[in-house]
C-alpha positions in Angstrom: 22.2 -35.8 11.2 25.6 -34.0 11.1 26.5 -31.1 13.4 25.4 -28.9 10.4 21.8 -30.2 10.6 21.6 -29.6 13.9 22.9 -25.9 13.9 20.6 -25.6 11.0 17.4 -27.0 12.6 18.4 -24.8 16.1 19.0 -21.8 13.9 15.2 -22.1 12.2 13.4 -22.5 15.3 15.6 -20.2 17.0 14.5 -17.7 14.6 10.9 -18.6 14.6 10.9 -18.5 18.8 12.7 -15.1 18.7 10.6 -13.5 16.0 7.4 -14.9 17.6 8.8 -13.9 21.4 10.3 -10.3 20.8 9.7 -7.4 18.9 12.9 -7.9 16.7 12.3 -6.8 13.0 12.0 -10.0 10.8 14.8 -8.7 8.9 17.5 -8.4 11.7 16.8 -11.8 12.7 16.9 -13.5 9.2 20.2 -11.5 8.4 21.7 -12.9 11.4 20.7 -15.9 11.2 22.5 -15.7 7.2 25.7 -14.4 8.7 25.9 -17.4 10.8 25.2 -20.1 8.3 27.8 -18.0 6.0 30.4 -18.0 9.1 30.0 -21.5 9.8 30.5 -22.4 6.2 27.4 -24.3 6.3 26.9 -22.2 3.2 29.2 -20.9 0.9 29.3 -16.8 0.8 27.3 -17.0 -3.1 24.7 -19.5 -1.7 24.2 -17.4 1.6 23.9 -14.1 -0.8 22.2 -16.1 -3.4 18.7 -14.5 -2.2 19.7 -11.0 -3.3 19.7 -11.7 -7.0 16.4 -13.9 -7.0 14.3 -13.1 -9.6 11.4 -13.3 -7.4 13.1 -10.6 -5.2 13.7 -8.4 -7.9 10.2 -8.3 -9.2 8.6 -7.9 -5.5 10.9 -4.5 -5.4 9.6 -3.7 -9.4 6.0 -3.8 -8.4 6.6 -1.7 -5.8 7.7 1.0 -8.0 4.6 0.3 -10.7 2.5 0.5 -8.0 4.2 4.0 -6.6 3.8 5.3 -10.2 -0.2 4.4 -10.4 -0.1 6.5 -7.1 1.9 9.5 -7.9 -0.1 9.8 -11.4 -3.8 9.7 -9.2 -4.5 6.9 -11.1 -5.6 4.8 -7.7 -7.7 7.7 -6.8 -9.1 8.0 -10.6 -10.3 4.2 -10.0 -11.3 4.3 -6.5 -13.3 7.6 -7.0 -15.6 5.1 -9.9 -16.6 3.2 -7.5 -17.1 4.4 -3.9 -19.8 6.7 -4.1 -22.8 7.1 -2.1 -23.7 3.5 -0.5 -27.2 3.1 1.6 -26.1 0.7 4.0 -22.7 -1.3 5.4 -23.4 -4.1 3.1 -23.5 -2.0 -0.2 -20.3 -0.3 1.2 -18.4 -3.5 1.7 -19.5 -4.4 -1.8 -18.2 -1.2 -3.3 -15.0 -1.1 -1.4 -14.4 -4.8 -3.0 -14.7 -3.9 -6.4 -11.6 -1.3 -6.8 -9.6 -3.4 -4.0 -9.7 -6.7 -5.3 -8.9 -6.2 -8.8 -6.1 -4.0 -7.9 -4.5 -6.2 -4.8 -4.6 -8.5 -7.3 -2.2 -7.3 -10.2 -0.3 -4.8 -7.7 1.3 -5.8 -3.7 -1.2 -5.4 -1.3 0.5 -2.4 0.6 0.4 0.1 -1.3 -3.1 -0.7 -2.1 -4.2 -0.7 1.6 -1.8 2.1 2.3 -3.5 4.2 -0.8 -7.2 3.6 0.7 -6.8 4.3 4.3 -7.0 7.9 4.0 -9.7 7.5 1.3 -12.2 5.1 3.7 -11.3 7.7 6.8 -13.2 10.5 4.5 -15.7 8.2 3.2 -16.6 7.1 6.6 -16.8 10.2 7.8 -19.2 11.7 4.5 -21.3 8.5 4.7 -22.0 7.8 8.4 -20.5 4.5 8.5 -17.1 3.9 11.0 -14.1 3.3 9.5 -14.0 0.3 12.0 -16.7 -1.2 10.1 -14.6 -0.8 6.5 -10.7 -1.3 7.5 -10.8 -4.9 8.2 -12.4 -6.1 5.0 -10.2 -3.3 3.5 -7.1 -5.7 4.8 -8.8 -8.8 4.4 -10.0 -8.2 0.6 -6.3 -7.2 -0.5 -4.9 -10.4 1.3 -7.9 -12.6 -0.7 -7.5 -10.6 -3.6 -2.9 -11.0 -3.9 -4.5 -15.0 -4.4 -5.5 -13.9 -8.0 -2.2 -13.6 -9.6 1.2 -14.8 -8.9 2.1 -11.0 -8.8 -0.6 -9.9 -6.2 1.8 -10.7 -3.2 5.5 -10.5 -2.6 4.7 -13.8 -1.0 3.8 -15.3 -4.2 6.7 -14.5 -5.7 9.0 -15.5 -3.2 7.3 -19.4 -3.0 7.9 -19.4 -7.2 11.5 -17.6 -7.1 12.7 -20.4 -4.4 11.0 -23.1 -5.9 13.2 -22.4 -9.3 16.2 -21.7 -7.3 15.7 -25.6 -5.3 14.1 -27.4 -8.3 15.8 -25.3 -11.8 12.2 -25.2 -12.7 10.1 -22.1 -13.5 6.8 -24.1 -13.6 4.8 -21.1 -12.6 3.2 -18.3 -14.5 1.0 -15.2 -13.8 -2.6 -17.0 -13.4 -1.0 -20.2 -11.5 -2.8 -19.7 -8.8 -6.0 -18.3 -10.3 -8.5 -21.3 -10.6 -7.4 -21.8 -6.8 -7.7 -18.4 -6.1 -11.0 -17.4 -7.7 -13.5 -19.6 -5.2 -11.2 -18.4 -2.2 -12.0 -14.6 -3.5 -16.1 -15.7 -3.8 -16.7 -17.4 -0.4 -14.4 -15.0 1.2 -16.5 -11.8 -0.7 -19.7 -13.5 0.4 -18.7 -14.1 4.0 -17.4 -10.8 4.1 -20.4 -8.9 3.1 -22.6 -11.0 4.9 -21.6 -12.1 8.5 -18.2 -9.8 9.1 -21.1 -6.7 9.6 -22.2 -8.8 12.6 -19.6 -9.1 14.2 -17.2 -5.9 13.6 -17.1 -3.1 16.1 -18.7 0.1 15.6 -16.2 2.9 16.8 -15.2 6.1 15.9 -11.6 6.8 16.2 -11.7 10.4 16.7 -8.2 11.1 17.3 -6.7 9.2 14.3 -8.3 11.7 12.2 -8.4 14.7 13.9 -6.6 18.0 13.2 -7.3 21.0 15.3 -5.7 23.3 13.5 -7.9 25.4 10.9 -6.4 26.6 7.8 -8.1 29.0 4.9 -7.1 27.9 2.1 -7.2 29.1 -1.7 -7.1 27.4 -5.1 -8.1 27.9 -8.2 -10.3 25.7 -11.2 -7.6 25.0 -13.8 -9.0 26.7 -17.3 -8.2 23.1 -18.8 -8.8 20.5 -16.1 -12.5 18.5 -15.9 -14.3 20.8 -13.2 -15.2 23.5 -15.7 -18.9 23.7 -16.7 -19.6 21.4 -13.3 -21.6 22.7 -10.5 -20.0 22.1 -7.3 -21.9 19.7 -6.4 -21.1 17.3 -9.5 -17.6 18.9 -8.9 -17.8 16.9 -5.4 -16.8 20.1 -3.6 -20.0 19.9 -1.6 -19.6 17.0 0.5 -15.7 17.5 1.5 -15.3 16.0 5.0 -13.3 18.7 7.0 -13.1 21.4 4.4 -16.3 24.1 4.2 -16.4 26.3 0.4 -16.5 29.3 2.3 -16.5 31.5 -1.4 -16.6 31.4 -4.6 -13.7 34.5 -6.2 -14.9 35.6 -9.9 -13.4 38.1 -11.5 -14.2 41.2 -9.3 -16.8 39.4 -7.3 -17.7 37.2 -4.9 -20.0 34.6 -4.4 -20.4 34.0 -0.3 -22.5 30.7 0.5 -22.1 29.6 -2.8 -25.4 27.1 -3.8 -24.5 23.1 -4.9 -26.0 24.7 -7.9 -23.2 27.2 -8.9 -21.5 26.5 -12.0 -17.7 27.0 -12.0 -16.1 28.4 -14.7 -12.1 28.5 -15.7 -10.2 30.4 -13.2 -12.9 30.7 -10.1 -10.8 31.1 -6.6 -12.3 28.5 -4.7 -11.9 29.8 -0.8 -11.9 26.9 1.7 -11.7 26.4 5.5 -10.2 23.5 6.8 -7.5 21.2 8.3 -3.8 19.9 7.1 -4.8 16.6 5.2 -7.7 17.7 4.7 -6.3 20.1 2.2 -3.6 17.6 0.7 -6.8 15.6 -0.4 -8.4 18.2 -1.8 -5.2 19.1 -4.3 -5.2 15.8 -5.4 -8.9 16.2 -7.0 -8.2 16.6 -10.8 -8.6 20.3 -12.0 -8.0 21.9 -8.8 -4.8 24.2 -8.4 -2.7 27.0 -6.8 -4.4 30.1 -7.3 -1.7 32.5 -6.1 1.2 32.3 -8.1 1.8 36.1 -9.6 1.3 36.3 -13.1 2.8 32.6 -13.3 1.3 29.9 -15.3 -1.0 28.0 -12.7 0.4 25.0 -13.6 4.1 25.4 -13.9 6.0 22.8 -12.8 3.3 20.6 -10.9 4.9 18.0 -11.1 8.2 18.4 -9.2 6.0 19.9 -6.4 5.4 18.7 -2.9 3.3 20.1 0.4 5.4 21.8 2.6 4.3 23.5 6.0 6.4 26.5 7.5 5.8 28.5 10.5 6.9 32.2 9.9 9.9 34.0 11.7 10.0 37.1 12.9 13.3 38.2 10.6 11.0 37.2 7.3 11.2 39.5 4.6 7.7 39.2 3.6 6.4 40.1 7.4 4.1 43.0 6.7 3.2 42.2 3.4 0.2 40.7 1.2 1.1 37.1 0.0 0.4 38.5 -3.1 3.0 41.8 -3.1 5.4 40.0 -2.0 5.7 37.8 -4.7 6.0 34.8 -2.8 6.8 32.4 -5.5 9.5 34.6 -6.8 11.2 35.1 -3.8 11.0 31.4 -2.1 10.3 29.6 -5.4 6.7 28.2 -3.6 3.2 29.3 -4.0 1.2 30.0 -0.3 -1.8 27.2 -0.6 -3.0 28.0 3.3 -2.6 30.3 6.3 -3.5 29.5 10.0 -3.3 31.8 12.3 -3.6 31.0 16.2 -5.0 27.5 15.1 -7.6 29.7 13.3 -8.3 30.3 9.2 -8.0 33.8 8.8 -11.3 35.1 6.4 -10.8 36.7 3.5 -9.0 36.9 0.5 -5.9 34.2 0.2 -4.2 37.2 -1.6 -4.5 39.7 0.5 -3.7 38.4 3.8 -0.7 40.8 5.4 1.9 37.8 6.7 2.7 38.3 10.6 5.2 36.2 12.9 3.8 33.0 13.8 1.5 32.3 11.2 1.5 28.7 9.9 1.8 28.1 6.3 1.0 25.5 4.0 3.0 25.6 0.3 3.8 24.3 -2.5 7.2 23.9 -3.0 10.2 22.2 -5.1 12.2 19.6 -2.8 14.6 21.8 -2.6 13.0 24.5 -0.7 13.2 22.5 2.7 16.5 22.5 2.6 17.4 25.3 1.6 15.0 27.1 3.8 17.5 25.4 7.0 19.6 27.6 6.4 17.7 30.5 6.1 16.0 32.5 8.7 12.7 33.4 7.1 10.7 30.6 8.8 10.6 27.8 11.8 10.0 24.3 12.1 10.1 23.7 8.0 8.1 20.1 7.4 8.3 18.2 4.7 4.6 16.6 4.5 6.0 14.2 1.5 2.5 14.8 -0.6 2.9 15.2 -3.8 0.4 16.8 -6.3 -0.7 13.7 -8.2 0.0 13.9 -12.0 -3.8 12.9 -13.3 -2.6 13.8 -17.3 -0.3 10.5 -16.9 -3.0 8.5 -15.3 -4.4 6.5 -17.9 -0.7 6.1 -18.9 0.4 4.3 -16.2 -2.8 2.2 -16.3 -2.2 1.1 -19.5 1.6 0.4 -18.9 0.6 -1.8 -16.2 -2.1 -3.4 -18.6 0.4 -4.2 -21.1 2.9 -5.8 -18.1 0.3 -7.9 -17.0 -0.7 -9.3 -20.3 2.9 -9.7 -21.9 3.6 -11.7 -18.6 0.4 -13.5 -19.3 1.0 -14.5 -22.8 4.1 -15.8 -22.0 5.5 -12.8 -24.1 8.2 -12.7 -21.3 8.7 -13.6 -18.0 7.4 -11.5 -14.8 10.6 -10.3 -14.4 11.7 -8.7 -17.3 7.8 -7.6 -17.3 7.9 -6.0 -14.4 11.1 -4.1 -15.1 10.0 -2.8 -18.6 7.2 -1.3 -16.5 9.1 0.4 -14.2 11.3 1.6 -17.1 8.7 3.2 -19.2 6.6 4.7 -15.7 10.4 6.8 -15.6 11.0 7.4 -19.4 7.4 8.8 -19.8 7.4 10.8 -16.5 5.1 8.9 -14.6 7.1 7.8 -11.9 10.0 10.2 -10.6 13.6 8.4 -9.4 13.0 9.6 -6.2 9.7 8.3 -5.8 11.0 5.0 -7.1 13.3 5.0 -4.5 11.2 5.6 -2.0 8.5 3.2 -2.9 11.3 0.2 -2.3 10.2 -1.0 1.0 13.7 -2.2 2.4 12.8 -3.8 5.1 10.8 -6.5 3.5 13.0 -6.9 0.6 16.0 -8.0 3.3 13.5 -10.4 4.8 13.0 -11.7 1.6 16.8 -12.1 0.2 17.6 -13.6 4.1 15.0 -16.1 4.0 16.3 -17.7 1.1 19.7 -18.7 2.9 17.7 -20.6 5.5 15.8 -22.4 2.8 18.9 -23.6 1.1 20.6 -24.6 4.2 17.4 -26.8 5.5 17.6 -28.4 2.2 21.4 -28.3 2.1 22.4 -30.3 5.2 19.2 -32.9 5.3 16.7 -31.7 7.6 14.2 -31.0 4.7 14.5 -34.6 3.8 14.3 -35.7 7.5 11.1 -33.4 8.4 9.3 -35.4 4.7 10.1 -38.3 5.9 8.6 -37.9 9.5 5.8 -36.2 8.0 4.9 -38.6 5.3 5.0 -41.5 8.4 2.6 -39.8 10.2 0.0 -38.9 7.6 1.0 -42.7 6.1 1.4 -41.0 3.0 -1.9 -39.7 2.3 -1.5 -36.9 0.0 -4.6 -35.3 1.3 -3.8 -35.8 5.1 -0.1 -34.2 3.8 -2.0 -31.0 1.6 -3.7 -30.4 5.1 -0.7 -30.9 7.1 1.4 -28.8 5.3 -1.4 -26.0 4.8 -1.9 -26.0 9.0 2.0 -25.7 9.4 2.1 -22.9 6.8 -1.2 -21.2 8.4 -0.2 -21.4 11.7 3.7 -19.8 11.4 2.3 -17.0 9.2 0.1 -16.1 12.5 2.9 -15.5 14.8 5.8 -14.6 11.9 6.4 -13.1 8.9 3.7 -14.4 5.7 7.5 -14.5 3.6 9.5 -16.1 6.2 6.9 -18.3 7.1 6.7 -19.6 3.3 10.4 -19.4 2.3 10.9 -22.1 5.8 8.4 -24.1 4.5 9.4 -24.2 0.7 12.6 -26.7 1.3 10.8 -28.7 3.5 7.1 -29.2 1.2 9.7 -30.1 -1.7 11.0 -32.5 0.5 7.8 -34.1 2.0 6.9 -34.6 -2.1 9.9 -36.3 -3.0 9.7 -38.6 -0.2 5.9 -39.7 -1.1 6.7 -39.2 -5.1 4.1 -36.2 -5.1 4.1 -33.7 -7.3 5.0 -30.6 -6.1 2.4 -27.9 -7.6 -0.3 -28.1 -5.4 1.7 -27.8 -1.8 3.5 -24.9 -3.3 0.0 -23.2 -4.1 -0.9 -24.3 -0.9 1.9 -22.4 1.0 1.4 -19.4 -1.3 -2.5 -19.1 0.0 -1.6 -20.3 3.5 0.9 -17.6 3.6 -1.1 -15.1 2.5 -4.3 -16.2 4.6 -3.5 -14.4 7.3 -6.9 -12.6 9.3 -6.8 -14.1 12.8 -3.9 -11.4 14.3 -2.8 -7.9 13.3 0.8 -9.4 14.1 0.7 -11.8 11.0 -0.2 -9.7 8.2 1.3 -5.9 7.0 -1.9 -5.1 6.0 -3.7 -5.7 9.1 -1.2 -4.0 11.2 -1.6 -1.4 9.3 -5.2 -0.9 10.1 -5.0 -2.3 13.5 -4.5 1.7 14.8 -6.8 4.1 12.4 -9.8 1.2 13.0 -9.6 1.5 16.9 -9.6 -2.3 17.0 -8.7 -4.5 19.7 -6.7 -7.8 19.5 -9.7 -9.5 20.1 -11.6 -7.8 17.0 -9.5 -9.9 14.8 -9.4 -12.8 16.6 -13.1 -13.1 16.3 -13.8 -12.1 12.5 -10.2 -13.6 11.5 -10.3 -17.2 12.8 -13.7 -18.2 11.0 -12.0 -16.4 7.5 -8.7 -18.6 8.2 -10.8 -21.7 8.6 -13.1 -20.9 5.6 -10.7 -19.8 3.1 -8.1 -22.7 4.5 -11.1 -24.9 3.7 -12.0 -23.8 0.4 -8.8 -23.3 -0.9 -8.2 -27.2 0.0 -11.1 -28.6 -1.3 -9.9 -27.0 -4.9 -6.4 -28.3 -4.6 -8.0 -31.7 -4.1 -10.4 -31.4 -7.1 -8.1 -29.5 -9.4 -5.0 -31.9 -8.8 -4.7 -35.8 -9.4 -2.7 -35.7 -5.6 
């Protein structure tokens, strides 16, 4: 090997010590490690930038705006909500926790998915008795099982197709690929899940993840036109609210105190609450609930475009001394007062009459703009931004069916995933499901750079010989068994994603399964499946998947925790998935 193969061999394991050694992000390490190559001229600039304008790149980023549109339109929550209910016992739980999660994870990335449930499973913990410890694990572990559906369930699916066609020119992979491989993985995995995980999970509370002290009392109002009408509150789900108490029931002129599960609401009812922060950002997102002060406002004017904003109040604030209603809040700050605190306590009574006073803590409804224009006034203190938006539940079933028609266009071969993908995200905007700004945020740039970096070290593996070299060796060894090289290859794959990144992992070992294959005269389908579940099969740490880190604090789990549930799911679904490579494909 030339000088280039060596600095291109010490770059990828310098990369994979470093990311496995320090706490570097995966994406500063794999854009140096591109500046290098590009500086060396081991790769020209266009094949060292070439990553950015993969297709495979471009669609990861495009499902993460479909999938911030499902969530800004409640249409998540409309599906979750179908299915959790009341369960009798952990097994039963675990089974209705899989049957939104799957399905989703498996047409939508697995982080917003995850992301979307956790505060769902802390409240259904808490109303059913069972720990969230014993739920977020197989939350993680049934979005990673279920992105092995579709080609689109995982970035890292993507990113194993989009460098295949950039190395080979061949786009041999559709939507449902990896299905038949996929579906057995999802069964065993479902069955272990429901069955042994129970066993051997923790059972711990995590107090403190989920705890606010503060107390609000908070005020809304049954929308005349929204579901809840003719409900009692009890089929309303207002009963069993974990961290919110129905303290009253405003109607007209009176007042129903205690109100009964059996009380019927009716259009308009001020529904008085006591209760915490998030507490109360969950409760606006139930369909039919809404602001009930607003003046003589429409109650529903300009949802939308509204967000939670908490505001402590100044001592120069022109409505100091006033009611929240007289002094016509809305009109003078443009935001309607949701919730008042006052000493960490809810103050009883009527939202509408309260009479404001320094130092009370507000929660509002406000335009974007109100944060900052409030900086620069002196009405209030320590402005927040909680960045919750009141979900837009008259678009639900339109983003659900725009993401229908993605999936099955892409399906059909109609198009390709890419152009699928983007005609999603372009009709979630042009029918006001999805806002720029949340499209913006939803791109999660960090991972996207991984992804476009990646692709540099890929090319230069395969570029300067090493790829070939590491085939060769590894066809010697296995004496060009293509069953000993499936397993190899699937170890290599399983073991990296542990300790690295699940899409660096896979894009490093792209080049080099392409070059193993053409060294042995394999074909290449079944060890790029096999990286794409390998990748993705990641249970044993909370280090080698973004989904498990990501439950790793609101579970109260240990290391350990996932060492012992993860390591028999790695062997079992690494086994399964094999055993239907080997039967599916004439290796």
């Amino acid at each position: 090997m030339d000088w280039q193969a060596w600095l291109s061999l010490a770059l990828t394991l310098g990369a994979l010590c470093t990311l496995m050694l320090t706490r570097l992000a995966p994406h500063v390490v794999l854009l140096s490690v591109m500046a290098v190559l590009s500086a060396t001229g081991i790769l020209a600039p266009d094949e060292a930038l070439a990553g950015f304008a993969n297709p495979g790149l471009i669609t990861v980023a495009a499902m993460f705006a479909v999938a911030a549109g499902l969530h800004a339109t409640g249409g998540i929550d409309l599906l979750v909500n179908r299915f959790l209910g009341k369960p009798t016992s952990v097994k039963s739980a675990l089974l209705r926790l899989f049957l939104p999660v799957i399905p989703l994870s498996a047409f939508l990335n697995n982080t917003p998915v995850v992301a979307t449930m956790i505060p769902a499973i802390a409240a259904w913990s808490r109303k059913t008795g069972i720990s969230p410890s014993r739920l977020l694990i197989p939350l993680s572990y049934s979005a990673i099982v279920g992105g092995t559906l579709t080609l689109i369930g995982t970035s890292t699916n993507l990113v194993v197709a989009g460098q295949y066609e950039a190395l080979t020119g061949n786009a041999d992979f559709n939507i449902f690929s990896i299905t038949l491989v996929g579906i057995p993985v999802v069964i065993v995995s479902v069955l272990y899940m429901t069955f042994l995980l129970p066993r051997w999970l923790p059972d711990r509370n995590p107090h403190k993840a989920f705890e606010n002290m503060r107390e609000f009392t908070v005020e809304v109002a049954v929308d005349p036109h929204g579901p809840l009408v003719g409900l009692t509150v009890e089929q309303a789900g207002l009963r069993d609210l974990e961290r919110l108490y129905l303290v009253e029931i405003g109607r007209d002129e009176t007042v129903v105190t205690a109100a009964p599960s059996e009380e019927v609401l009716l259009a308009g009812d001020r529904l008085v609450f006591a209760g915490e922060t998030d507490a109360i950002a969950d409760l606006l997102r139930i369909n039919g609930i809404t602001a009930s002060v607003g003046d003589s406002a429409p109650l529903m004017e300009h949802r939308d475009a509204r967000r939670l904003v908490e505001v402590v109040v100044s001592q120069s604030c022109a409505a100091v001394s006033e009611t929240v209603r007289s002094s016509r809040f809305r009109d003078r700050y443009g935001a309607v007062v949701l919730a008042v605190a006052r000493n960490g306590e809810r103050i009883p009574g009527n939202l509408g009459n309260i009479i404001i006073k320094p130092g009370d803590t507000m929660l509002l409804e406000a335009r974007p703009a109100f944060v900052t224009r409030q900086k620069y006034n002196k009405d209030f203190l320590l402005v927040s931004d909680l960045d919750r938006q009141t979900p837009r539940h008259n678009k639900a079933g339109l983003a659900w069916l725009i993401l229908i028609l993605a999936v099955a266009a892409a399906g059909l071969g109609l198009t390709s995933m890419l152009n699928a993908a983007l005609i999603a995200v372009g009709a979630m905007l042009a029918t006001g499901c999805l806002t720029v700004d949340e499209a913006e945020k939803s791109l999660d740039l960090p991972v996207l750079l991984t992804i476009a970096a990646s692709f540099s070290l890929g090319v230069a593996l395969e570029k300067t010989g090493v790829a070939q070299q590491f085939g060769a060796g590894l066809v010697f060894i296995s004496q060009g068994n293509p069953v000993l090289l499936l397993i190899f290859m699937y170890a290599a794959v399983s073991l990296l994603t542990e300790t690295i990144t699940n899409n660096a992992a896979a894009v490093i070992m792209v080049p080099l399964a392409l070059a193993v294959t053409q060294q042995a005269g394999l074909d290449p389908e079944p060890f790029m499946l096999a990286i794409m579940i390998a990748a993705s099969a990641s249970f044993a740490t909370p280090l080698g998947y973004q989904t498990n880190l990501m439950v790793y604090g609101p579970g109260a789990y240990r290391f350990s925790d996932f060492l012992r549930v993860g390591v028999p799911m790695n062997l079992l679904v690494g086994g399964i998935a094999l055993i239907s490579l080997v039967l599916l494909y004439p290796l």
